[in-house]
C-alpha positions in Angstrom: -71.1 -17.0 -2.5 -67.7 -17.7 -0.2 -68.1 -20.8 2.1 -68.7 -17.9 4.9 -71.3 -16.4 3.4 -73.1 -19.7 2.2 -73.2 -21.0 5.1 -74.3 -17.7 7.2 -77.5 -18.0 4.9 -78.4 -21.6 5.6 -77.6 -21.6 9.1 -75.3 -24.6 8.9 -71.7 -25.3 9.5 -68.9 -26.6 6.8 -70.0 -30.0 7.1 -73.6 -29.2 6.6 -72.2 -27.3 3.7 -70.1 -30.4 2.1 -72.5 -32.8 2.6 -75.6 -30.7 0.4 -72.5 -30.3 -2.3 -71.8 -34.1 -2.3 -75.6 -35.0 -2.7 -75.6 -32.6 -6.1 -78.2 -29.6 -3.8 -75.1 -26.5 -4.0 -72.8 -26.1 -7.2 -69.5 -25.9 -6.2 -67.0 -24.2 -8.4 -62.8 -22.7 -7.5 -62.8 -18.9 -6.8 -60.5 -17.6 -9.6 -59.9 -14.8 -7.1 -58.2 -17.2 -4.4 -56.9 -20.6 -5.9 -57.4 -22.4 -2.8 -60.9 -21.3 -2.3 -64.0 -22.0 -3.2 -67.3 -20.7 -4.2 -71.3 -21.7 -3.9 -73.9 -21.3 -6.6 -76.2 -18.4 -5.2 -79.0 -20.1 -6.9 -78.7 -23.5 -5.5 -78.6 -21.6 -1.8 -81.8 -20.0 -2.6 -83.5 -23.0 -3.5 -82.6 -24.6 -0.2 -83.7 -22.0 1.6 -87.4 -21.7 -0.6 -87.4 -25.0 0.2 -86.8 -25.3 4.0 -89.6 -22.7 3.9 -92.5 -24.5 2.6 -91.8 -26.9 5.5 -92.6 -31.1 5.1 -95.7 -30.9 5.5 -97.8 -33.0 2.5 -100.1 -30.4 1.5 -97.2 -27.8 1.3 -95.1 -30.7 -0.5 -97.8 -31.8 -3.3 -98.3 -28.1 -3.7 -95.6 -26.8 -4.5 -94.4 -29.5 -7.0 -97.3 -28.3 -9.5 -95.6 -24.2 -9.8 -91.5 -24.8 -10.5 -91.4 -26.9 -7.6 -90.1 -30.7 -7.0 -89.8 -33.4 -10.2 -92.9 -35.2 -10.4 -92.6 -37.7 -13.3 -90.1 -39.6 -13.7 -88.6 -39.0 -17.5 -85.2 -40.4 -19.8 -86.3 -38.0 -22.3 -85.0 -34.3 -21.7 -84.2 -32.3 -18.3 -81.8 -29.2 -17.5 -78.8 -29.1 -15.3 -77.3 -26.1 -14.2 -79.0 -23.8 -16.5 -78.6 -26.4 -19.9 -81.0 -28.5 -22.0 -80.3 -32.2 -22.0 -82.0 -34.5 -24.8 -81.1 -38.0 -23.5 -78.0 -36.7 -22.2 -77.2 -34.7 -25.1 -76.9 -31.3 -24.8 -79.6 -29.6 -27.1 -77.9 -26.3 -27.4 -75.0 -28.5 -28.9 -77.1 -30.8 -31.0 -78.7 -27.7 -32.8 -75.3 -26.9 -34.3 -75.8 -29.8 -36.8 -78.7 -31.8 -36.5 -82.3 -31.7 -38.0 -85.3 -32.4 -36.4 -85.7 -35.7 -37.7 -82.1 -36.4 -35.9 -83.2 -34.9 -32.4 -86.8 -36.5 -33.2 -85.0 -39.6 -33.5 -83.4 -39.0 -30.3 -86.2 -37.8 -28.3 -88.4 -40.8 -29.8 -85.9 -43.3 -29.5 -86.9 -44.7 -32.5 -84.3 -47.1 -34.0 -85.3 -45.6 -37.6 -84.9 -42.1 -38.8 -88.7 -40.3 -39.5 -89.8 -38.6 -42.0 -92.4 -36.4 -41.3 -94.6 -36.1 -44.5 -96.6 -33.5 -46.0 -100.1 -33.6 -45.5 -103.0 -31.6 -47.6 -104.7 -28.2 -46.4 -107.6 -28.4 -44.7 -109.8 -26.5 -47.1 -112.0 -23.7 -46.0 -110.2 -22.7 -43.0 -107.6 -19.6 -43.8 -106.6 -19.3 -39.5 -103.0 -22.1 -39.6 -103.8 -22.1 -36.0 -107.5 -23.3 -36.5 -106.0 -25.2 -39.7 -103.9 -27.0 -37.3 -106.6 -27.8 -34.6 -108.9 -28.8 -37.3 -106.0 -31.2 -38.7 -105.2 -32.8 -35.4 -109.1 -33.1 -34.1 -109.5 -35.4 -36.9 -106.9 -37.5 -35.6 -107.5 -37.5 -32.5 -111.4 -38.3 -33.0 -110.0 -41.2 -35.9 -107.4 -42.2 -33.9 -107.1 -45.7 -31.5 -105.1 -45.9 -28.2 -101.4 -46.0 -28.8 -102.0 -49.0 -25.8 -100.3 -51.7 -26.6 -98.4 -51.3 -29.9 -95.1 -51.8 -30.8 -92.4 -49.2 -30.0 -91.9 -48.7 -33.9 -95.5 -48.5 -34.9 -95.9 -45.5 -32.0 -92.9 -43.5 -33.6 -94.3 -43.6 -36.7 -97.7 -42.9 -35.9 -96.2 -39.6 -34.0 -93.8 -39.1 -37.4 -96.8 -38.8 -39.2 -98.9 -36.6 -36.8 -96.0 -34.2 -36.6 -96.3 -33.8 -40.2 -99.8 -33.3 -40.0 -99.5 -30.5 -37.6 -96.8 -29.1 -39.6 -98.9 -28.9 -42.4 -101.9 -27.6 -40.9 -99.5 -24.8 -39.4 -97.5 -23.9 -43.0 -98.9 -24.3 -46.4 -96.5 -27.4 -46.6 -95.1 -28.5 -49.9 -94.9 -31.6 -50.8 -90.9 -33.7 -51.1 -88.2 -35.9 -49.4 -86.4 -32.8 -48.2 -86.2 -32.2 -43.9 -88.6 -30.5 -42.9 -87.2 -26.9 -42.2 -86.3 -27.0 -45.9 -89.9 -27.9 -47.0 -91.0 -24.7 -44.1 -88.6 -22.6 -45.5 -89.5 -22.9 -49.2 -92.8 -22.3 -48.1 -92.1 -19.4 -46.1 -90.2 -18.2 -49.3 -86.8 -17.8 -46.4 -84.4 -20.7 -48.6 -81.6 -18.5 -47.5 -82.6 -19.0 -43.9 -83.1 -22.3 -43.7 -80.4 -23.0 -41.2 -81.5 -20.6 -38.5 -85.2 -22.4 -38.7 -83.5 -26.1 -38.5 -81.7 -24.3 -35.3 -84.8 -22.8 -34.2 -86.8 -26.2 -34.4 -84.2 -28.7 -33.0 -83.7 -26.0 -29.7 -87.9 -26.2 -29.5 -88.0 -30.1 -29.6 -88.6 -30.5 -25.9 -87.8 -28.8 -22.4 -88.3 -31.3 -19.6 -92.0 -31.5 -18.4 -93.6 -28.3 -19.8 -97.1 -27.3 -19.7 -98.2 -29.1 -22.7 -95.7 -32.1 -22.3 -97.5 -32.9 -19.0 -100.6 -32.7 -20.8 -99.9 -34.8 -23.4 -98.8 -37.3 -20.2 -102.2 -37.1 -19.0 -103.9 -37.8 -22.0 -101.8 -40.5 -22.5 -102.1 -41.8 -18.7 -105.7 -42.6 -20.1 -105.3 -45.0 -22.8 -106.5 -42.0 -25.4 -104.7 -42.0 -28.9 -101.4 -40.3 -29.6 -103.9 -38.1 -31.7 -105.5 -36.9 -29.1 -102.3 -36.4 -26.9 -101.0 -34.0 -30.0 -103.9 -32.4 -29.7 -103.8 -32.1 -25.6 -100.1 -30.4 -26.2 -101.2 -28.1 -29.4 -104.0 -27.0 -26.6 -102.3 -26.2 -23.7 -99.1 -24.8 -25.9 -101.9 -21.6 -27.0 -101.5 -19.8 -23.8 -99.8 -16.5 -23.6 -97.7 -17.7 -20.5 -96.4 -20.5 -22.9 -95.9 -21.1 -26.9 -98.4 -18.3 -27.9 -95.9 -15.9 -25.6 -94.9 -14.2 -29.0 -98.0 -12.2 -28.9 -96.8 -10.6 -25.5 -94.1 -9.8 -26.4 -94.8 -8.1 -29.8 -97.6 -6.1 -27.2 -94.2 -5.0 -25.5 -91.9 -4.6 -28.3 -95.0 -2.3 -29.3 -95.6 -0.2 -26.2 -91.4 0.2 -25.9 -91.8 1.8 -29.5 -94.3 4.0 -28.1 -93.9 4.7 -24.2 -90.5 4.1 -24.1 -88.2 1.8 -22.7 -88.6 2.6 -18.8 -92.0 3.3 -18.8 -93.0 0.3 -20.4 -90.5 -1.6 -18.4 -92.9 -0.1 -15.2 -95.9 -0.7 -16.9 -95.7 -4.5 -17.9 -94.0 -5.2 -14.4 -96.5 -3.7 -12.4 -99.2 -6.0 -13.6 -97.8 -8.7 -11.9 -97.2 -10.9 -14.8 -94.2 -11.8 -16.2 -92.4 -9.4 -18.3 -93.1 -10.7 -21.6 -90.3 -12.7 -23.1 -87.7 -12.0 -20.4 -86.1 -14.3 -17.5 -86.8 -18.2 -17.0 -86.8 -19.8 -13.7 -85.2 -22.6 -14.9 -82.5 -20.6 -16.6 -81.5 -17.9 -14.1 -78.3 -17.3 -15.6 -79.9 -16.6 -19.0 -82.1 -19.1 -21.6 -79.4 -20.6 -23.3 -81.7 -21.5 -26.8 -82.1 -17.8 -27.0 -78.4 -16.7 -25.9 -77.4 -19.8 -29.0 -80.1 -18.6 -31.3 -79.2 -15.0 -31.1 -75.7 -15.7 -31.8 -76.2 -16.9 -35.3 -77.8 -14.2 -37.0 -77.6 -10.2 -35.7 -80.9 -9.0 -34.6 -82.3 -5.2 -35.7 -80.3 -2.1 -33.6 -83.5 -1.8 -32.0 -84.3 -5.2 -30.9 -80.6 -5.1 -29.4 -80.9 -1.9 -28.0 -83.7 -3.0 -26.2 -82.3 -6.4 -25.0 -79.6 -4.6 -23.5 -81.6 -2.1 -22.5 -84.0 -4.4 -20.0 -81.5 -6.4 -19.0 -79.6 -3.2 -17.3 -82.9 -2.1 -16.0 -84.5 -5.6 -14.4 -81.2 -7.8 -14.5 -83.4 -9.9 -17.0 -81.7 -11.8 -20.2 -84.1 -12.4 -23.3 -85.9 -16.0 -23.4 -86.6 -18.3 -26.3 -89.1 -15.7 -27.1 -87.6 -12.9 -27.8 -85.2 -14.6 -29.7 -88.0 -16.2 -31.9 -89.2 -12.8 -32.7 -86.2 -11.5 -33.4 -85.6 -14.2 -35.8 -89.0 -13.9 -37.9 -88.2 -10.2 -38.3 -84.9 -10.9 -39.4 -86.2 -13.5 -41.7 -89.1 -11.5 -42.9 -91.3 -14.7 -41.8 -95.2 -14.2 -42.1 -97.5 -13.6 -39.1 -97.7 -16.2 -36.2 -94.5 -18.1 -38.0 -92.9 -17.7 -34.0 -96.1 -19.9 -33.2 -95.7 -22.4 -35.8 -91.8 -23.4 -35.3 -92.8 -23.0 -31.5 -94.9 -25.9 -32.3 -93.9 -28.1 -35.0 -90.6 -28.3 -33.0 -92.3 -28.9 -29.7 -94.7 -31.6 -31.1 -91.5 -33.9 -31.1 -91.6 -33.6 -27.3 -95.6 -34.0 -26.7 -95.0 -37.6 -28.6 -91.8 -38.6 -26.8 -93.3 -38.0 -23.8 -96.8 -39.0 -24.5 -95.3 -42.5 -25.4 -92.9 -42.9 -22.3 -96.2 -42.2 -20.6 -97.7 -45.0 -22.7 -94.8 -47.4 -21.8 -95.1 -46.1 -17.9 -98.7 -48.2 -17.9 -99.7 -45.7 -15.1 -102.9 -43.2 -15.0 -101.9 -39.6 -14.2 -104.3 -38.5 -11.7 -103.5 -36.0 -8.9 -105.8 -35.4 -5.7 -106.9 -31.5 -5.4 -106.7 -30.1 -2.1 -110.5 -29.1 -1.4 -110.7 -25.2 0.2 -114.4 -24.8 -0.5 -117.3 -24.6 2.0 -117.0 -26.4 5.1 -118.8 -29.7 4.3 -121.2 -29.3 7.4 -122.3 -25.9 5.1 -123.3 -27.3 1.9 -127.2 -27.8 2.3 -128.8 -30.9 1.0 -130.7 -29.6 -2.5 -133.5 -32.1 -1.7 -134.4 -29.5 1.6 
């Protein structure tokens, strides 16, 4: 936006205007149109405004922090600025040119040493990797003690090792000193891909306070093992509105096959929901792990064609979804492999930030905002 029209839609004069720029609230950038003009971040205006509506009142404050809203925890580990990932001030999309996960694990961990993340057996009798992986992880968590109180270096290698366990629950893991995308990929039978899974996993790692990395925080907030905050995260990551996402959007890839492009477009939207696997309100120029991951390998006609297709029709560019999909067709992975690098790679991030939570000393627990009965209209049961 020009400085006219910025700040026409805040309702504020230039120096209003300079002074949300200088605290780091409006993205300023030159206007390659007129060299000695300058232009305003749309998005950073909107958010102002969103904001300005909700009003300062506390209720309207706390609530609004728990749906996209204000930072709640405090956090070194990862956060996003201007539309990138940050790992500890590296940028993720970046670090996924070269590293392994064990290098952005040792990052995100802060761990002095390198991990290894070792291969664990399969838990026999169960054929489900997602059950597998709950089965492998509830045992941990019941056998586990709380992480309170131990060394730095003991908790990174405690999480090392429960990373591997998930990882194995998840993917017939074979045994080896190899990284572990290598050690996926041989099992997956996809040597030749290796690569695009190390990107895939490093990109996953962590995202600032998801879903699941909060409630790894919460578990943690209570003194419970790092166990039991893997298996917090694993729980929460199962929704369809977060890691298990895939299995919308295969639902839509399917229904475009059938319907139609347009008419499913209509059809999805006018749930309400999301439409599955496209547009992230923290990216809102475009999820830049999917625009990186779909750069290094060429995804099917179709899956392009219909890319391109919804974003001319909604304005929406593909999320890490979509891109994960794309990549286990191109790959020729097995069913729910989207799911398991989803979450191998994210389990890095439940640990990191279930041991900052750890080192925080502090109990995560929110107050609710009662709206039930009036209190003068709940009968005593003993009448």
């Amino acid at each position: 936006m020009t400085q006219e029209e910025a700040c026409e839609a805040l309702g504020v004069r230039q120096q209003t205007l300079y002074a949300y720029v200088s605290r780091g609230q409006i993205e300023v950038r030159g206007n390659p149109a007129h060299s000695n003009r300058k232009l305003y971040r749309e998005a950073d205006i909107a958010a102002l405004l969103s904001k300005r509506k909700l009003g300062r009142a506390r209720k309207s404050i706390a609530a609004s922090t728990m749906a996209w809203g204000e930072p709640i925890v405090s956090t070194r580990i990862s956060t996003i600025v201007r539309g990138r990932l940050y790992f500890r001030g590296t940028d993720a999309i970046q670090l996924s040119d070269h590293a392994a996960l064990e290098a952005a694990a040792q990052l995100l961990l802060d761990s002095v040493t390198l991990p290894y993340f070792p291969s664990f057996p399969a838990v026999h009798g169960i054929e489900a990797s997602q059950a597998r992986a709950y089965a492998a992880i509830g045992h941990a968590a019941a056998e586990g003690n709380s992480a309170q109180g131990l060394a730095v270096v003991d908790m990174c290698q405690e999480a090392a090792a429960l990373i591997g366990r998930l990882a194995s629950g998840l993917v017939d893991l074979p045994a080896g000193a190899e990284p572990l995308h290598l050690r996926i990929a041989r099992a997956w039978n996809a040597d030749g891909h290796a690569d695009l899974l190390r990107r895939a996993l490093v990109m996953l790692a962590d995202q600032e306070l998801t879903s699941s990395a909060f409630a790894a925080r919460v578990t943690a907030s209570t003194g419970a093992s790092l166990g039991a905050c893997m298996l917090s995260g694993l729980a929460t990551l199962s929704g369809v509105l977060h890691g298990n996402a895939n299995v919308r959007v295969r639902a839509f890839f399917d229904d475009v096959k059938q319907s139609g492009i347009e008419t499913a477009v209509q059809r999805w939207m006018s749930s309400g929901a999301p439409l599955p696997g496209f547009g992230h309100p923290l990216y809102p120029q475009g999820d830049p792990r999917a625009q990186a991951l779909l750069r290094a390998f060429e995804p099917s006609e179709q899956s392009r064609t219909l890319i391109a297709d919804v974003e001319s029709l909604t304005g929406l560019k593909p999320a890490i979804d979509v891109a994960l999909a794309c990549l286990a067709d191109y790959c020729k992975l097995p069913d729910g492999a989207a799911y398991s690098l989803f979450a191998i790679g994210r389990s890095v991030g439940w640990m990191a930030h279930s041991i900052e939570q750890f080192l925080s000393g502090s109990l995560l627990r929110p107050r609710a905002h009662y709206i039930g009965p009036a209190i003068d209209e709940i009968k005593d049961i003993s009448e």
